[in-house]
MINUKE-86746 format. One record per residue: x, y, z of N, C-alpha, C, O in turn; residue number from 1; residue in one letter. Coordinates in steps of 0.1 Angstrom, whole numbers, plus 5000, padded with zeros to 4 digits. Last residue first. Example, Ala and Ser with C-alpha at 12.3 -4.5 7.8 and 13.67 -1.06 7.14 Angstrom:
BEGIN
n.x=5128, n.y=4978, n.z=5071, ca.x=5137, ca.y=4989, ca.z=5071, c.x=5129, c.y=5000, c.z=5079, o.x=5134, o.y=5011, o.z=5080, i=2, aa=s .
n.x=5132, n.y=4943, n.z=5078, ca.x=5123, ca.y=4955, ca.z=5078, c.x=5132, c.y=4967, c.z=5078, o.x=5142, o.y=4967, o.z=5085, i=1, aa=a .
***
This chain:
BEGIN
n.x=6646, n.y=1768, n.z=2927, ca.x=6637, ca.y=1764, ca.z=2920, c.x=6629, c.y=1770, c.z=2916, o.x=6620, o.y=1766, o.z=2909, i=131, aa=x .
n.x=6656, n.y=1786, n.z=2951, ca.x=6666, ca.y=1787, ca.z=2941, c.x=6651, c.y=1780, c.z=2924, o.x=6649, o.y=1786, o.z=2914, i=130, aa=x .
n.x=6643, n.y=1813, n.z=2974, ca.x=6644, ca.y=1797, ca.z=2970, c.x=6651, c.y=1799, c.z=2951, o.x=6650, o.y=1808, o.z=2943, i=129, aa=x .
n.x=6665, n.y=1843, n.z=2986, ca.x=6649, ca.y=1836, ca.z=2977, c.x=6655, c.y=1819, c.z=2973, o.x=6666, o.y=1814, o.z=2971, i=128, aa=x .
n.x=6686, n.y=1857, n.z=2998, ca.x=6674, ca.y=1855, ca.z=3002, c.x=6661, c.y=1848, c.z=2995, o.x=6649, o.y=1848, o.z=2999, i=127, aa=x .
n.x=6705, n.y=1864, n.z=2977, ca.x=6688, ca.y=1876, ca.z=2974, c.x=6679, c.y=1868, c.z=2985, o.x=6667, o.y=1869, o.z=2984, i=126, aa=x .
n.x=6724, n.y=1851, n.z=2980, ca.x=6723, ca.y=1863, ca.z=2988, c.x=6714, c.y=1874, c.z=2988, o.x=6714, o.y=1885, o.z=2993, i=125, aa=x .
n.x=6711, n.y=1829, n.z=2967, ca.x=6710, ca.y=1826, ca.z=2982, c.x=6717, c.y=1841, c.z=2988, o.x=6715, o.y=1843, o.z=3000, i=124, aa=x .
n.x=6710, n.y=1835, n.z=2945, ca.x=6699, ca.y=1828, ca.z=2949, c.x=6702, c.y=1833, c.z=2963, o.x=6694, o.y=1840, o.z=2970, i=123, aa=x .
n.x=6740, n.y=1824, n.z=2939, ca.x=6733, ca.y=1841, ca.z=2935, c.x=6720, c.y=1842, c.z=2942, o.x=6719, o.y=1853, o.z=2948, i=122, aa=x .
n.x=6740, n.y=1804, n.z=2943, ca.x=6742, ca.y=1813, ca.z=2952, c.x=6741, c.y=1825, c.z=2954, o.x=6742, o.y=1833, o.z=2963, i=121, aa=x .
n.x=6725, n.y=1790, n.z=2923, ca.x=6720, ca.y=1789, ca.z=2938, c.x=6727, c.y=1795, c.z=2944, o.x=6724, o.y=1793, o.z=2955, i=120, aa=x .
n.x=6743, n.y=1794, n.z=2903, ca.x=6724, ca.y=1802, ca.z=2902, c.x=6721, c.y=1802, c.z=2916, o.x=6715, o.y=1811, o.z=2921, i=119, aa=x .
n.x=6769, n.y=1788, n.z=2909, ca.x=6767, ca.y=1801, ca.z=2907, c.x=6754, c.y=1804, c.z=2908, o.x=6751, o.y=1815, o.z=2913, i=118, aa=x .
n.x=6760, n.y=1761, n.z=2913, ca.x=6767, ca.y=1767, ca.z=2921, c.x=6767, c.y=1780, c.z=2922, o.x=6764, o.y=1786, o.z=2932, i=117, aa=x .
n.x=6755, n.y=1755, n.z=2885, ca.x=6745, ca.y=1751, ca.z=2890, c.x=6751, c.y=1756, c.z=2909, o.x=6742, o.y=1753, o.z=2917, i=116, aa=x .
n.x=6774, n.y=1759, n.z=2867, ca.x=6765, ca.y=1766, ca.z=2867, c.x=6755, c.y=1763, c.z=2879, o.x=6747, o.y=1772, o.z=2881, i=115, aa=x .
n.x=6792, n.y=1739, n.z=2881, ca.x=6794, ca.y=1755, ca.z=2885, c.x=6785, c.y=1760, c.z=2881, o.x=6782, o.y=1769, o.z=2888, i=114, aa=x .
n.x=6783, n.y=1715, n.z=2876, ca.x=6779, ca.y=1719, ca.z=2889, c.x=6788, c.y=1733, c.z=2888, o.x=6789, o.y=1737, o.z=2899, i=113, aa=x .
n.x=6783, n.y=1717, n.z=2848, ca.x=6768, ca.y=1713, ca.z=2857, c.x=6768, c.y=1719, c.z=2870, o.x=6759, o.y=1726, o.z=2875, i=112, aa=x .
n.x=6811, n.y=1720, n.z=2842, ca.x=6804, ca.y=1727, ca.z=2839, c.x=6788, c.y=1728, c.z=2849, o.x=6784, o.y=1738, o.z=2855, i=111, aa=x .
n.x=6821, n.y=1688, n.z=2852, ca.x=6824, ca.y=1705, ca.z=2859, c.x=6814, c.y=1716, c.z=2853, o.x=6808, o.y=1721, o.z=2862, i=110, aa=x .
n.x=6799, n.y=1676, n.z=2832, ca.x=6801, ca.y=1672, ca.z=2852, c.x=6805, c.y=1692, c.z=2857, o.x=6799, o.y=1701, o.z=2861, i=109, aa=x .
n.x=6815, n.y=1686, n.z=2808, ca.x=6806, ca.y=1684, ca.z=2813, c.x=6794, c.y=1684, c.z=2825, o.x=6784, o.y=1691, o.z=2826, i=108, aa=x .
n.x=6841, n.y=1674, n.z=2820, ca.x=6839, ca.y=1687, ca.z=2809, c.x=6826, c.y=1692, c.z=2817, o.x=6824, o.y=1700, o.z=2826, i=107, aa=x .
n.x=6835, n.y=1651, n.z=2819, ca.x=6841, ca.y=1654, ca.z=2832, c.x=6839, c.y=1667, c.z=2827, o.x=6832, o.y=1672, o.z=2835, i=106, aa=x .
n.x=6827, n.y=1641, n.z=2790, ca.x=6824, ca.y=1640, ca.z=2798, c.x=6825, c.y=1648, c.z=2814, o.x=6815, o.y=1650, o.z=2820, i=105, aa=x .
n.x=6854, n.y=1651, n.z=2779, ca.x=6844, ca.y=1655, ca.z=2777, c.x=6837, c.y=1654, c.z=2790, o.x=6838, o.y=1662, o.z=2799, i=104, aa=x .
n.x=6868, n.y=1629, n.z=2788, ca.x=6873, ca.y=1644, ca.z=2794, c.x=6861, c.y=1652, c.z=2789, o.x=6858, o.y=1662, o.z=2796, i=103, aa=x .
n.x=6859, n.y=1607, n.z=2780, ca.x=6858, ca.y=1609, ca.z=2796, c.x=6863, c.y=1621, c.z=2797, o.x=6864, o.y=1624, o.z=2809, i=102, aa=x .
n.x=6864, n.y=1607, n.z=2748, ca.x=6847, ca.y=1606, ca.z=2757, c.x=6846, c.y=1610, c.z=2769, o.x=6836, o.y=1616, o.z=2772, i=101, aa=x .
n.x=6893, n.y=1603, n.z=2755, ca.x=6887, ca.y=1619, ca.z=2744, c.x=6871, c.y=1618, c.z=2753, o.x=6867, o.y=1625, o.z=2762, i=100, aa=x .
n.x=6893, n.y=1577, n.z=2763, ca.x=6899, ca.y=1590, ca.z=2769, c.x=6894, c.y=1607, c.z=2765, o.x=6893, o.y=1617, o.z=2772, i=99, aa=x .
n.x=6877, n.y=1569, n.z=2742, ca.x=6875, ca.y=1565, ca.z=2752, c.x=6879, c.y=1574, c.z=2756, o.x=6871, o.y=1583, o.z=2755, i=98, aa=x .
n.x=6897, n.y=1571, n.z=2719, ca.x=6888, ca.y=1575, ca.z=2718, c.x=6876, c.y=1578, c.z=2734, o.x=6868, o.y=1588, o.z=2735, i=97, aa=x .
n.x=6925, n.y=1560, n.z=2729, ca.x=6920, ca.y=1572, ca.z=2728, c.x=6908, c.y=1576, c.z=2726, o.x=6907, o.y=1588, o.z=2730, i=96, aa=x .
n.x=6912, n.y=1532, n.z=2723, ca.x=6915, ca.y=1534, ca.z=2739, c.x=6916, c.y=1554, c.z=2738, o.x=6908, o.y=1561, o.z=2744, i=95, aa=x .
n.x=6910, n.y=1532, n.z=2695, ca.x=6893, ca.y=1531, ca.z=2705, c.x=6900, c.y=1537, c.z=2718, o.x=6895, o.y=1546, o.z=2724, i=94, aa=x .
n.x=6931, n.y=1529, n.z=2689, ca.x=6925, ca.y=1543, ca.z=2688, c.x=6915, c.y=1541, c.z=2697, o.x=6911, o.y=1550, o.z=2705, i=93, aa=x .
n.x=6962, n.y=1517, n.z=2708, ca.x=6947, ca.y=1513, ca.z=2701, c.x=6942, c.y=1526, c.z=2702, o.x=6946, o.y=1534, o.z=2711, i=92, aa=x .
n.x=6978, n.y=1515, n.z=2726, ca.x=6982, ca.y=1525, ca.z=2714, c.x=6971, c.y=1518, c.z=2705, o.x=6974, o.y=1515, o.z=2693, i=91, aa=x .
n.x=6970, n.y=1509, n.z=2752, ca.x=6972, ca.y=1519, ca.z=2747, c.x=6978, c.y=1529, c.z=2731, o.x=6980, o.y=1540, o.z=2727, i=90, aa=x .
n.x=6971, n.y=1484, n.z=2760, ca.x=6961, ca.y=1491, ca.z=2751, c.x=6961, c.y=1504, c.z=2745, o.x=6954, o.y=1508, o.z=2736, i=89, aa=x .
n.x=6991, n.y=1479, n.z=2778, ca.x=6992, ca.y=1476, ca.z=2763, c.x=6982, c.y=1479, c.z=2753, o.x=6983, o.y=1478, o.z=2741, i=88, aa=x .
n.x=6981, n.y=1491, n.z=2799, ca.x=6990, ca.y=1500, ca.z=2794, c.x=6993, c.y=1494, c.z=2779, o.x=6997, o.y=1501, o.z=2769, i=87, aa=x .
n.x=6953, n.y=1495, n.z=2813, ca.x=6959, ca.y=1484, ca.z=2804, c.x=6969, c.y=1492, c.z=2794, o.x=6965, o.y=1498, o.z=2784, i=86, aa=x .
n.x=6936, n.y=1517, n.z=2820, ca.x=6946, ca.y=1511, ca.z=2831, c.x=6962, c.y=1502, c.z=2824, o.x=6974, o.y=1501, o.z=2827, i=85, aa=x .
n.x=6923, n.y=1527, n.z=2799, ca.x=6938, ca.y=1533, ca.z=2800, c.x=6948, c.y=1530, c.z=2813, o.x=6959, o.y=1534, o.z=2817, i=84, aa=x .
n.x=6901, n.y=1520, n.z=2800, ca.x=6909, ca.y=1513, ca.z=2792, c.x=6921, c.y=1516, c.z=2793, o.x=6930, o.y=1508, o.z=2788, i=83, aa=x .
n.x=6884, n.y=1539, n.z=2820, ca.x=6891, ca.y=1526, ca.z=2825, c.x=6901, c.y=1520, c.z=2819, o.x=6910, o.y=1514, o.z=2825, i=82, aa=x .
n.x=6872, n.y=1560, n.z=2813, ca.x=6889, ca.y=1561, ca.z=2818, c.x=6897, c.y=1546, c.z=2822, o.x=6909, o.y=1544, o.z=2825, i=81, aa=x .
n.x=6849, n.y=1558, n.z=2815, ca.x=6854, ca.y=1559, ca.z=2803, c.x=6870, c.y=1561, c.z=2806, o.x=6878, o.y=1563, o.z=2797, i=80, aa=x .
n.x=6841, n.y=1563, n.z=2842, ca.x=6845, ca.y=1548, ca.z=2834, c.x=6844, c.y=1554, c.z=2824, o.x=6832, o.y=1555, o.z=2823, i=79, aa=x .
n.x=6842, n.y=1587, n.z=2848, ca.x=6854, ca.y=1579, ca.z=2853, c.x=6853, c.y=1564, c.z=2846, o.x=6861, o.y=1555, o.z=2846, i=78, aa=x .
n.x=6813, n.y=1596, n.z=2843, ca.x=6824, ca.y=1602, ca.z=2830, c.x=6841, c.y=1593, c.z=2835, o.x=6851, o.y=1593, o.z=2828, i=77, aa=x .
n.x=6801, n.y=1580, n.z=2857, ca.x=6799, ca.y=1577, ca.z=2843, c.x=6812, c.y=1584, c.z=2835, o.x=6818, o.y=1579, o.z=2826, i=76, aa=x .
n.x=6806, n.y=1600, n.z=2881, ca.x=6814, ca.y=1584, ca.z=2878, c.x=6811, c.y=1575, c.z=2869, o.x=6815, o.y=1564, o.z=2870, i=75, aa=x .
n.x=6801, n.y=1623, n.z=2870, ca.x=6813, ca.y=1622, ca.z=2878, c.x=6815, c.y=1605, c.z=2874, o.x=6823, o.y=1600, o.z=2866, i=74, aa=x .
n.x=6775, n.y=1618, n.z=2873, ca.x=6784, ca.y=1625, ca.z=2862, c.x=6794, c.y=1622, c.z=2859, o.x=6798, o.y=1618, o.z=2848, i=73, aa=x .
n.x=6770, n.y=1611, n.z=2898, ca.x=6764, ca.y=1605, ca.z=2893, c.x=6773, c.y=1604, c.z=2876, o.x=6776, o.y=1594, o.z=2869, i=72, aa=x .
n.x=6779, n.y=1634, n.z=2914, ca.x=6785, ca.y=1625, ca.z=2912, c.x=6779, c.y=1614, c.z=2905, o.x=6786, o.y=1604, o.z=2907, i=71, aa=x .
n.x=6756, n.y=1655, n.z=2900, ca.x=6772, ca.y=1654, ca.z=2903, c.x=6783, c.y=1644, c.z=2900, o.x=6791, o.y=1643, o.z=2890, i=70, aa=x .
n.x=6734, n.y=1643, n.z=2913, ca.x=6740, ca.y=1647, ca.z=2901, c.x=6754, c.y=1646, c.z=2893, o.x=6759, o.y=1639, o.z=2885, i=69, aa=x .
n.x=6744, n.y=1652, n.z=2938, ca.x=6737, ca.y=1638, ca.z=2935, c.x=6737, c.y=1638, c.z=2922, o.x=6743, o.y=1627, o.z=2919, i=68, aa=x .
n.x=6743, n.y=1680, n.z=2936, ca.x=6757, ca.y=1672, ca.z=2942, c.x=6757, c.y=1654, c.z=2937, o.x=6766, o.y=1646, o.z=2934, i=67, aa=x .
n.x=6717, n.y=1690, n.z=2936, ca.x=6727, ca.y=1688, ca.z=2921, c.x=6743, c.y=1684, c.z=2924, o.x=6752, o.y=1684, o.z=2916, i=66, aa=x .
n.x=6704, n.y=1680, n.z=2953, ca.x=6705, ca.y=1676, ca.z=2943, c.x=6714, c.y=1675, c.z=2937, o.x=6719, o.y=1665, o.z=2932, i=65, aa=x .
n.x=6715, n.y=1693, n.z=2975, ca.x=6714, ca.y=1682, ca.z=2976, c.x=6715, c.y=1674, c.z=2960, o.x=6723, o.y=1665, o.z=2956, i=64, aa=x .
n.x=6713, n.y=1721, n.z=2967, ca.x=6724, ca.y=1723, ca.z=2968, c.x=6724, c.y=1701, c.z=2971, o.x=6735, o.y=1696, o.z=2969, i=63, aa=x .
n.x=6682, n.y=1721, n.z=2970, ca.x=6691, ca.y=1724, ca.z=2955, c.x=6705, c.y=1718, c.z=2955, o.x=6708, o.y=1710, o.z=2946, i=62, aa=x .
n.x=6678, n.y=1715, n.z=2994, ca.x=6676, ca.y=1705, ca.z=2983, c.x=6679, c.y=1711, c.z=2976, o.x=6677, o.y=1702, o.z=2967, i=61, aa=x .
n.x=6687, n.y=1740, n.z=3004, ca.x=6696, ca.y=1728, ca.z=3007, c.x=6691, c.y=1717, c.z=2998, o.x=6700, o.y=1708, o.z=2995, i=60, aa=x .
n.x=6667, n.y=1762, n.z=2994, ca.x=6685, ca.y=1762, ca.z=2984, c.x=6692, c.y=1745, c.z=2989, o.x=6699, o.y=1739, o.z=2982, i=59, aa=x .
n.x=6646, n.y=1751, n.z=3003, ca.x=6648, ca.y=1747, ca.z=2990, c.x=6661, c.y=1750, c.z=2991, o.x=6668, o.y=1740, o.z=2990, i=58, aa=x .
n.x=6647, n.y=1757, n.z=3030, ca.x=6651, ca.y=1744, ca.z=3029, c.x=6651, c.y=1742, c.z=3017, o.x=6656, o.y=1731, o.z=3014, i=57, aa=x .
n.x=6653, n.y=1785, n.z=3030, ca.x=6665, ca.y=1780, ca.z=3032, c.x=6662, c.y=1762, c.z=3028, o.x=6671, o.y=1755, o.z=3023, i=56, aa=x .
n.x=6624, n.y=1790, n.z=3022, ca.x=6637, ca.y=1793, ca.z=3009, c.x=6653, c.y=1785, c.z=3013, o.x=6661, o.y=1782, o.z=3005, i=55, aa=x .
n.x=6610, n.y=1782, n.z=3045, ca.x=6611, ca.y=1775, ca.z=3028, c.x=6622, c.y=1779, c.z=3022, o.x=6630, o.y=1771, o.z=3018, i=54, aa=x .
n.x=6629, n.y=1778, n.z=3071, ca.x=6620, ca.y=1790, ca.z=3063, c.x=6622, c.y=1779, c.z=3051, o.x=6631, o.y=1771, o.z=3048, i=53, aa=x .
n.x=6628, n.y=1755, n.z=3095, ca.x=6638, ca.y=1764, ca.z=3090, c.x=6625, c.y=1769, c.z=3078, o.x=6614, o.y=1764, o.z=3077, i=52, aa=x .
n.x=6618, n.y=1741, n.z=3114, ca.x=6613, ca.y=1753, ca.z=3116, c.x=6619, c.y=1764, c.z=3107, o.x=6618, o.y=1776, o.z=3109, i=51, aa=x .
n.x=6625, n.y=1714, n.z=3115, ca.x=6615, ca.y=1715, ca.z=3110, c.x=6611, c.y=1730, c.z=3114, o.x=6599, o.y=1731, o.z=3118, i=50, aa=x .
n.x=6653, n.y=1699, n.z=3095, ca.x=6650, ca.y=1713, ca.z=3109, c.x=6636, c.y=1713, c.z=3104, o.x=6634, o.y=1712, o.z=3091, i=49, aa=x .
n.x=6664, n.y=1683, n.z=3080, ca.x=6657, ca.y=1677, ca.z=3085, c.x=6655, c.y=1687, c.z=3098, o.x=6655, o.y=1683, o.z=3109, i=48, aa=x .
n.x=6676, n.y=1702, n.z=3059, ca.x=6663, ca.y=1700, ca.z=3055, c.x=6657, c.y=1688, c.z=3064, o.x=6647, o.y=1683, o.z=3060, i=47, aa=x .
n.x=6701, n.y=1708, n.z=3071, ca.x=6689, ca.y=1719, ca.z=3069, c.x=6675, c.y=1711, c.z=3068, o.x=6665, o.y=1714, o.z=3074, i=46, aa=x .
n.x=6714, n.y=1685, n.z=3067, ca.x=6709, ca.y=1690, ca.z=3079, c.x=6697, c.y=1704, c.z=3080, o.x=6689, o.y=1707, o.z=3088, i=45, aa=x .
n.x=6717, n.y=1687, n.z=3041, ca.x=6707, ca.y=1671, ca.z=3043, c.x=6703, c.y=1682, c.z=3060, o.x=6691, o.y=1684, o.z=3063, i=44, aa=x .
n.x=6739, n.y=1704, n.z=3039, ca.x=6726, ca.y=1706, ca.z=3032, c.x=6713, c.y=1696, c.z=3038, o.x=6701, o.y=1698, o.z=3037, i=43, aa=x .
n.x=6757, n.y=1689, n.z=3054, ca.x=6755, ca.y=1700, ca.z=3055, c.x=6737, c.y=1707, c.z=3050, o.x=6728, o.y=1712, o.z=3057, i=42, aa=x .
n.x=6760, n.y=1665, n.z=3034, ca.x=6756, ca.y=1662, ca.z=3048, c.x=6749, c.y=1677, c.z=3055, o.x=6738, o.y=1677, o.z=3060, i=41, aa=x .
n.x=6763, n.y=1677, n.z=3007, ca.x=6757, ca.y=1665, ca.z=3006, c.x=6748, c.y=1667, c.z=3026, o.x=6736, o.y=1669, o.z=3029, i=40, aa=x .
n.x=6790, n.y=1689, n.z=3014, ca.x=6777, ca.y=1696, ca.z=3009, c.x=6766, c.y=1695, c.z=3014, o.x=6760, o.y=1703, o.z=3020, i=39, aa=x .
n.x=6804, n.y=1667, n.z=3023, ca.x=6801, ca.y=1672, ca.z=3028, c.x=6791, c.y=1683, c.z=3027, o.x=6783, o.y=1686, o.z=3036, i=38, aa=x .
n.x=6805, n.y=1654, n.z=2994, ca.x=6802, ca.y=1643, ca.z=3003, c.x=6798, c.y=1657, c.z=3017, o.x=6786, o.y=1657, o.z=3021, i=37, aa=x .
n.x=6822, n.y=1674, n.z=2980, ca.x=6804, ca.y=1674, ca.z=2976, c.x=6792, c.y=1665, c.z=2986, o.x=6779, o.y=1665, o.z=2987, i=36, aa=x .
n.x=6844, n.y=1670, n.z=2992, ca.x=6839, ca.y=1682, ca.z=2993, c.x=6824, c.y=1680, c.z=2989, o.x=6814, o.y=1685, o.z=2995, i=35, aa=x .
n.x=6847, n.y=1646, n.z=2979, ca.x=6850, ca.y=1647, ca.z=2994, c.x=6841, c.y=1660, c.z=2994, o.x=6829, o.y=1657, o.z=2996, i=34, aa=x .
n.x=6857, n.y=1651, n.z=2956, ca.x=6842, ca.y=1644, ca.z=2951, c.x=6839, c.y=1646, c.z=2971, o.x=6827, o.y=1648, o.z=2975, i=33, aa=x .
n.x=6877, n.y=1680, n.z=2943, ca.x=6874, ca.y=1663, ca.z=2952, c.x=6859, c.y=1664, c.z=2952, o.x=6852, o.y=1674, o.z=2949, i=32, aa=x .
n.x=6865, n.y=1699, n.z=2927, ca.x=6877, ca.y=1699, ca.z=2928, c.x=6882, c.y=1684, c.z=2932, o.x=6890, o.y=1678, o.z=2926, i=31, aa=x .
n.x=6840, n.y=1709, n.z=2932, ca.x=6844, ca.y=1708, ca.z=2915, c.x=6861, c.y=1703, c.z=2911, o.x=6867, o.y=1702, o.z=2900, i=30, aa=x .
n.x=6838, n.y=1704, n.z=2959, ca.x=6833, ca.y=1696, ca.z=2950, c.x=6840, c.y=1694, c.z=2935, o.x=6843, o.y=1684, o.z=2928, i=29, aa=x .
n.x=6841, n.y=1735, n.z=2963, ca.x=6854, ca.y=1725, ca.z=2964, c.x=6851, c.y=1710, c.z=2959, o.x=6860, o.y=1703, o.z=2954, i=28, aa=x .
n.x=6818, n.y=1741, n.z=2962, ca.x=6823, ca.y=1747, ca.z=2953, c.x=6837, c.y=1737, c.z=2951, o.x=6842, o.y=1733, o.z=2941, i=27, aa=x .
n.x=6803, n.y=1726, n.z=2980, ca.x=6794, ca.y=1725, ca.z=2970, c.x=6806, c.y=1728, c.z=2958, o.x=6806, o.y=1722, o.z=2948, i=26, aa=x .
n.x=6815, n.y=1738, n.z=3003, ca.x=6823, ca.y=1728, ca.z=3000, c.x=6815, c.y=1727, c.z=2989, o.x=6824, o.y=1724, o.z=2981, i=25, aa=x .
n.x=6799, n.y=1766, n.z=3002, ca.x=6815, ca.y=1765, ca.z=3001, c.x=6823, c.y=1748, c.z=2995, o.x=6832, o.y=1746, o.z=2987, i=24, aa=x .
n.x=6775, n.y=1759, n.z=3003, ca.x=6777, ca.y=1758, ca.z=2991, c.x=6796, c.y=1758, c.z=2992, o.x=6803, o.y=1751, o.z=2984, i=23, aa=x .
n.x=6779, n.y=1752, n.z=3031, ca.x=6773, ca.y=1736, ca.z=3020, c.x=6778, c.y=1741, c.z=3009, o.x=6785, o.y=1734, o.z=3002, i=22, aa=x .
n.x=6781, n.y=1771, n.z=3046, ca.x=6794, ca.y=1764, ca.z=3043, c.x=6790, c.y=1753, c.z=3033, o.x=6799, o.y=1746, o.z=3028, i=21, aa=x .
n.x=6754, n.y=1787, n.z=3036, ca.x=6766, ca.y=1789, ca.z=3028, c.x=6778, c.y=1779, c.z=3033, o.x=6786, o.y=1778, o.z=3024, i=20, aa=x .
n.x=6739, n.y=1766, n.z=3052, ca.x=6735, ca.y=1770, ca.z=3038, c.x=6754, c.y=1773, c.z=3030, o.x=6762, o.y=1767, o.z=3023, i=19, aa=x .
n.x=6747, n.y=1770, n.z=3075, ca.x=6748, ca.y=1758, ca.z=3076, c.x=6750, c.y=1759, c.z=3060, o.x=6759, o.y=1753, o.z=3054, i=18, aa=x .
n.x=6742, n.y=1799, n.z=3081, ca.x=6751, ca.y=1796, ca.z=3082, c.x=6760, c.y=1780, c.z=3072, o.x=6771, o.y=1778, o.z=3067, i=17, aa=x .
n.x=6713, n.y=1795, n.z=3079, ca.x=6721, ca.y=1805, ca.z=3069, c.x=6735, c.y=1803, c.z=3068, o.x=6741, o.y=1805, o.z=3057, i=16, aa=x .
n.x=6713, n.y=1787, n.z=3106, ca.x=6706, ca.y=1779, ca.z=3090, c.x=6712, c.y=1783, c.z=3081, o.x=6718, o.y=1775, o.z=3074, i=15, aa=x .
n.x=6718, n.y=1806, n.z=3122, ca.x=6723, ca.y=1794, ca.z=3122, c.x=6725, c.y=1786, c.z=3108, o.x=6735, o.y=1780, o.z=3102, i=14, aa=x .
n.x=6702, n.y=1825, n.z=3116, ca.x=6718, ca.y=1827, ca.z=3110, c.x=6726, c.y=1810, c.z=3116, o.x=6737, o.y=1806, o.z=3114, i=13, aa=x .
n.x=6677, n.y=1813, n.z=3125, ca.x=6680, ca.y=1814, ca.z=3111, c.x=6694, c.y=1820, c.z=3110, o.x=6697, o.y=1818, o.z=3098, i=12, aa=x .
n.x=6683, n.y=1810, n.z=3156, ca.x=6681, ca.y=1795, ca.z=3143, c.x=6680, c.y=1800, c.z=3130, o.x=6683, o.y=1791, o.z=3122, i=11, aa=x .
n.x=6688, n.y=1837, n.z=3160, ca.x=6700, ca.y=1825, ca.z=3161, c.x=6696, c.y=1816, c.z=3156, o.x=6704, o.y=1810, o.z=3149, i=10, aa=x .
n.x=6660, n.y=1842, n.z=3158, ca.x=6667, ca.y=1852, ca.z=3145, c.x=6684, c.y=1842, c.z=3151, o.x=6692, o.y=1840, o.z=3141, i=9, aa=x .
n.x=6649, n.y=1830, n.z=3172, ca.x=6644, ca.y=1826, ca.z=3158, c.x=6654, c.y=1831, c.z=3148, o.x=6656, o.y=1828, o.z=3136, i=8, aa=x .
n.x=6654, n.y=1840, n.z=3192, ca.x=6658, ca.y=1825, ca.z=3196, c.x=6661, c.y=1821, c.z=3178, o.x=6669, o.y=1814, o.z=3172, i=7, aa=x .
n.x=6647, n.y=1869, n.z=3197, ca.x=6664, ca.y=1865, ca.z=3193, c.x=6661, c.y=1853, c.z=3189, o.x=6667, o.y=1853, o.z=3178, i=6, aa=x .
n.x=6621, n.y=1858, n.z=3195, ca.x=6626, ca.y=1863, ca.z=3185, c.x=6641, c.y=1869, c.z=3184, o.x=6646, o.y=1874, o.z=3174, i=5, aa=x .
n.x=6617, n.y=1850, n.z=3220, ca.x=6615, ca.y=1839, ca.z=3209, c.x=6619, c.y=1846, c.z=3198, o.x=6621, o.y=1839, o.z=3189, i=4, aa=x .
n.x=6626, n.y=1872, n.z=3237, ca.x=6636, ca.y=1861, ca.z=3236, c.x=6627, c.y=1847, c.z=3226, o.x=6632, o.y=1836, o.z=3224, i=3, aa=x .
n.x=6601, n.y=1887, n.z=3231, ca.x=6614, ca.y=1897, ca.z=3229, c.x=6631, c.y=1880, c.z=3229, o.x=6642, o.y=1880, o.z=3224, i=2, aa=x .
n.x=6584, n.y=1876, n.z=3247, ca.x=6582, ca.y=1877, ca.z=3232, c.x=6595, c.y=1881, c.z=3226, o.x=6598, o.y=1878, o.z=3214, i=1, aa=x .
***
């Protein structure tokens, strides 16, 4: 009885483990889109364990979602950047206006995922599901 409950208390600091490097790169996300691709994997691994605790498997679908999100953000707010490949466009106002739209936008994106970084980690050192 005494070695299924080391067994359980190494699969949850395992889990726990797997949890905070997700949000680590979750946070490097706000930085390369790479970092949220690993989140992304990290988090996906929690939630295909079939013994991990609810609250660990909600924070990894938190931390799933709002990466999915994210980049979704992320590459709506990168085509507004397109007009500014065409260097002769450039001194057209629409093409600034465009560029003014995508920093907003990306504004935006960063804002989402740090609030959304900060609730689920605050979350995750009280031990409780994030939703």
């Amino acid at each position: 009885n005494g070695v299924k409950t080391h067994m359980k208390q190494d699969n949850l600091s395992r889990l726990r483990r797997s949890i905070a490097i997700s949000y680590v790169f979750m946070f490097l996300a706000l930085f390369t889109v790479i970092g949220g691709a690993f989140a992304y994997w990290y988090a996906r691994k929690i939630t295909q364990t079939e013994n991990a605790e609810v609250w660990l498997q909600a924070q990894a679908l938190w931390i799933m979602r709002n990466v999915a999100i994210y980049s979704i953000l992320i590459c709506f707010a990168a085509l507004w950047f397109i007009p500014l490949i065409f260097f002769y466009w450039n001194s057209a106002l629409w093409v600034t206006a465009c560029m003014v739209m995508g920093v907003v936008f990306t504004l935006i994106a960063f804002l989402f995922l740090l609030n959304a970084w900060l609730k689920g980690l605050s979350r995750f050192f009280k031990n409780k599901a994030v939703f």
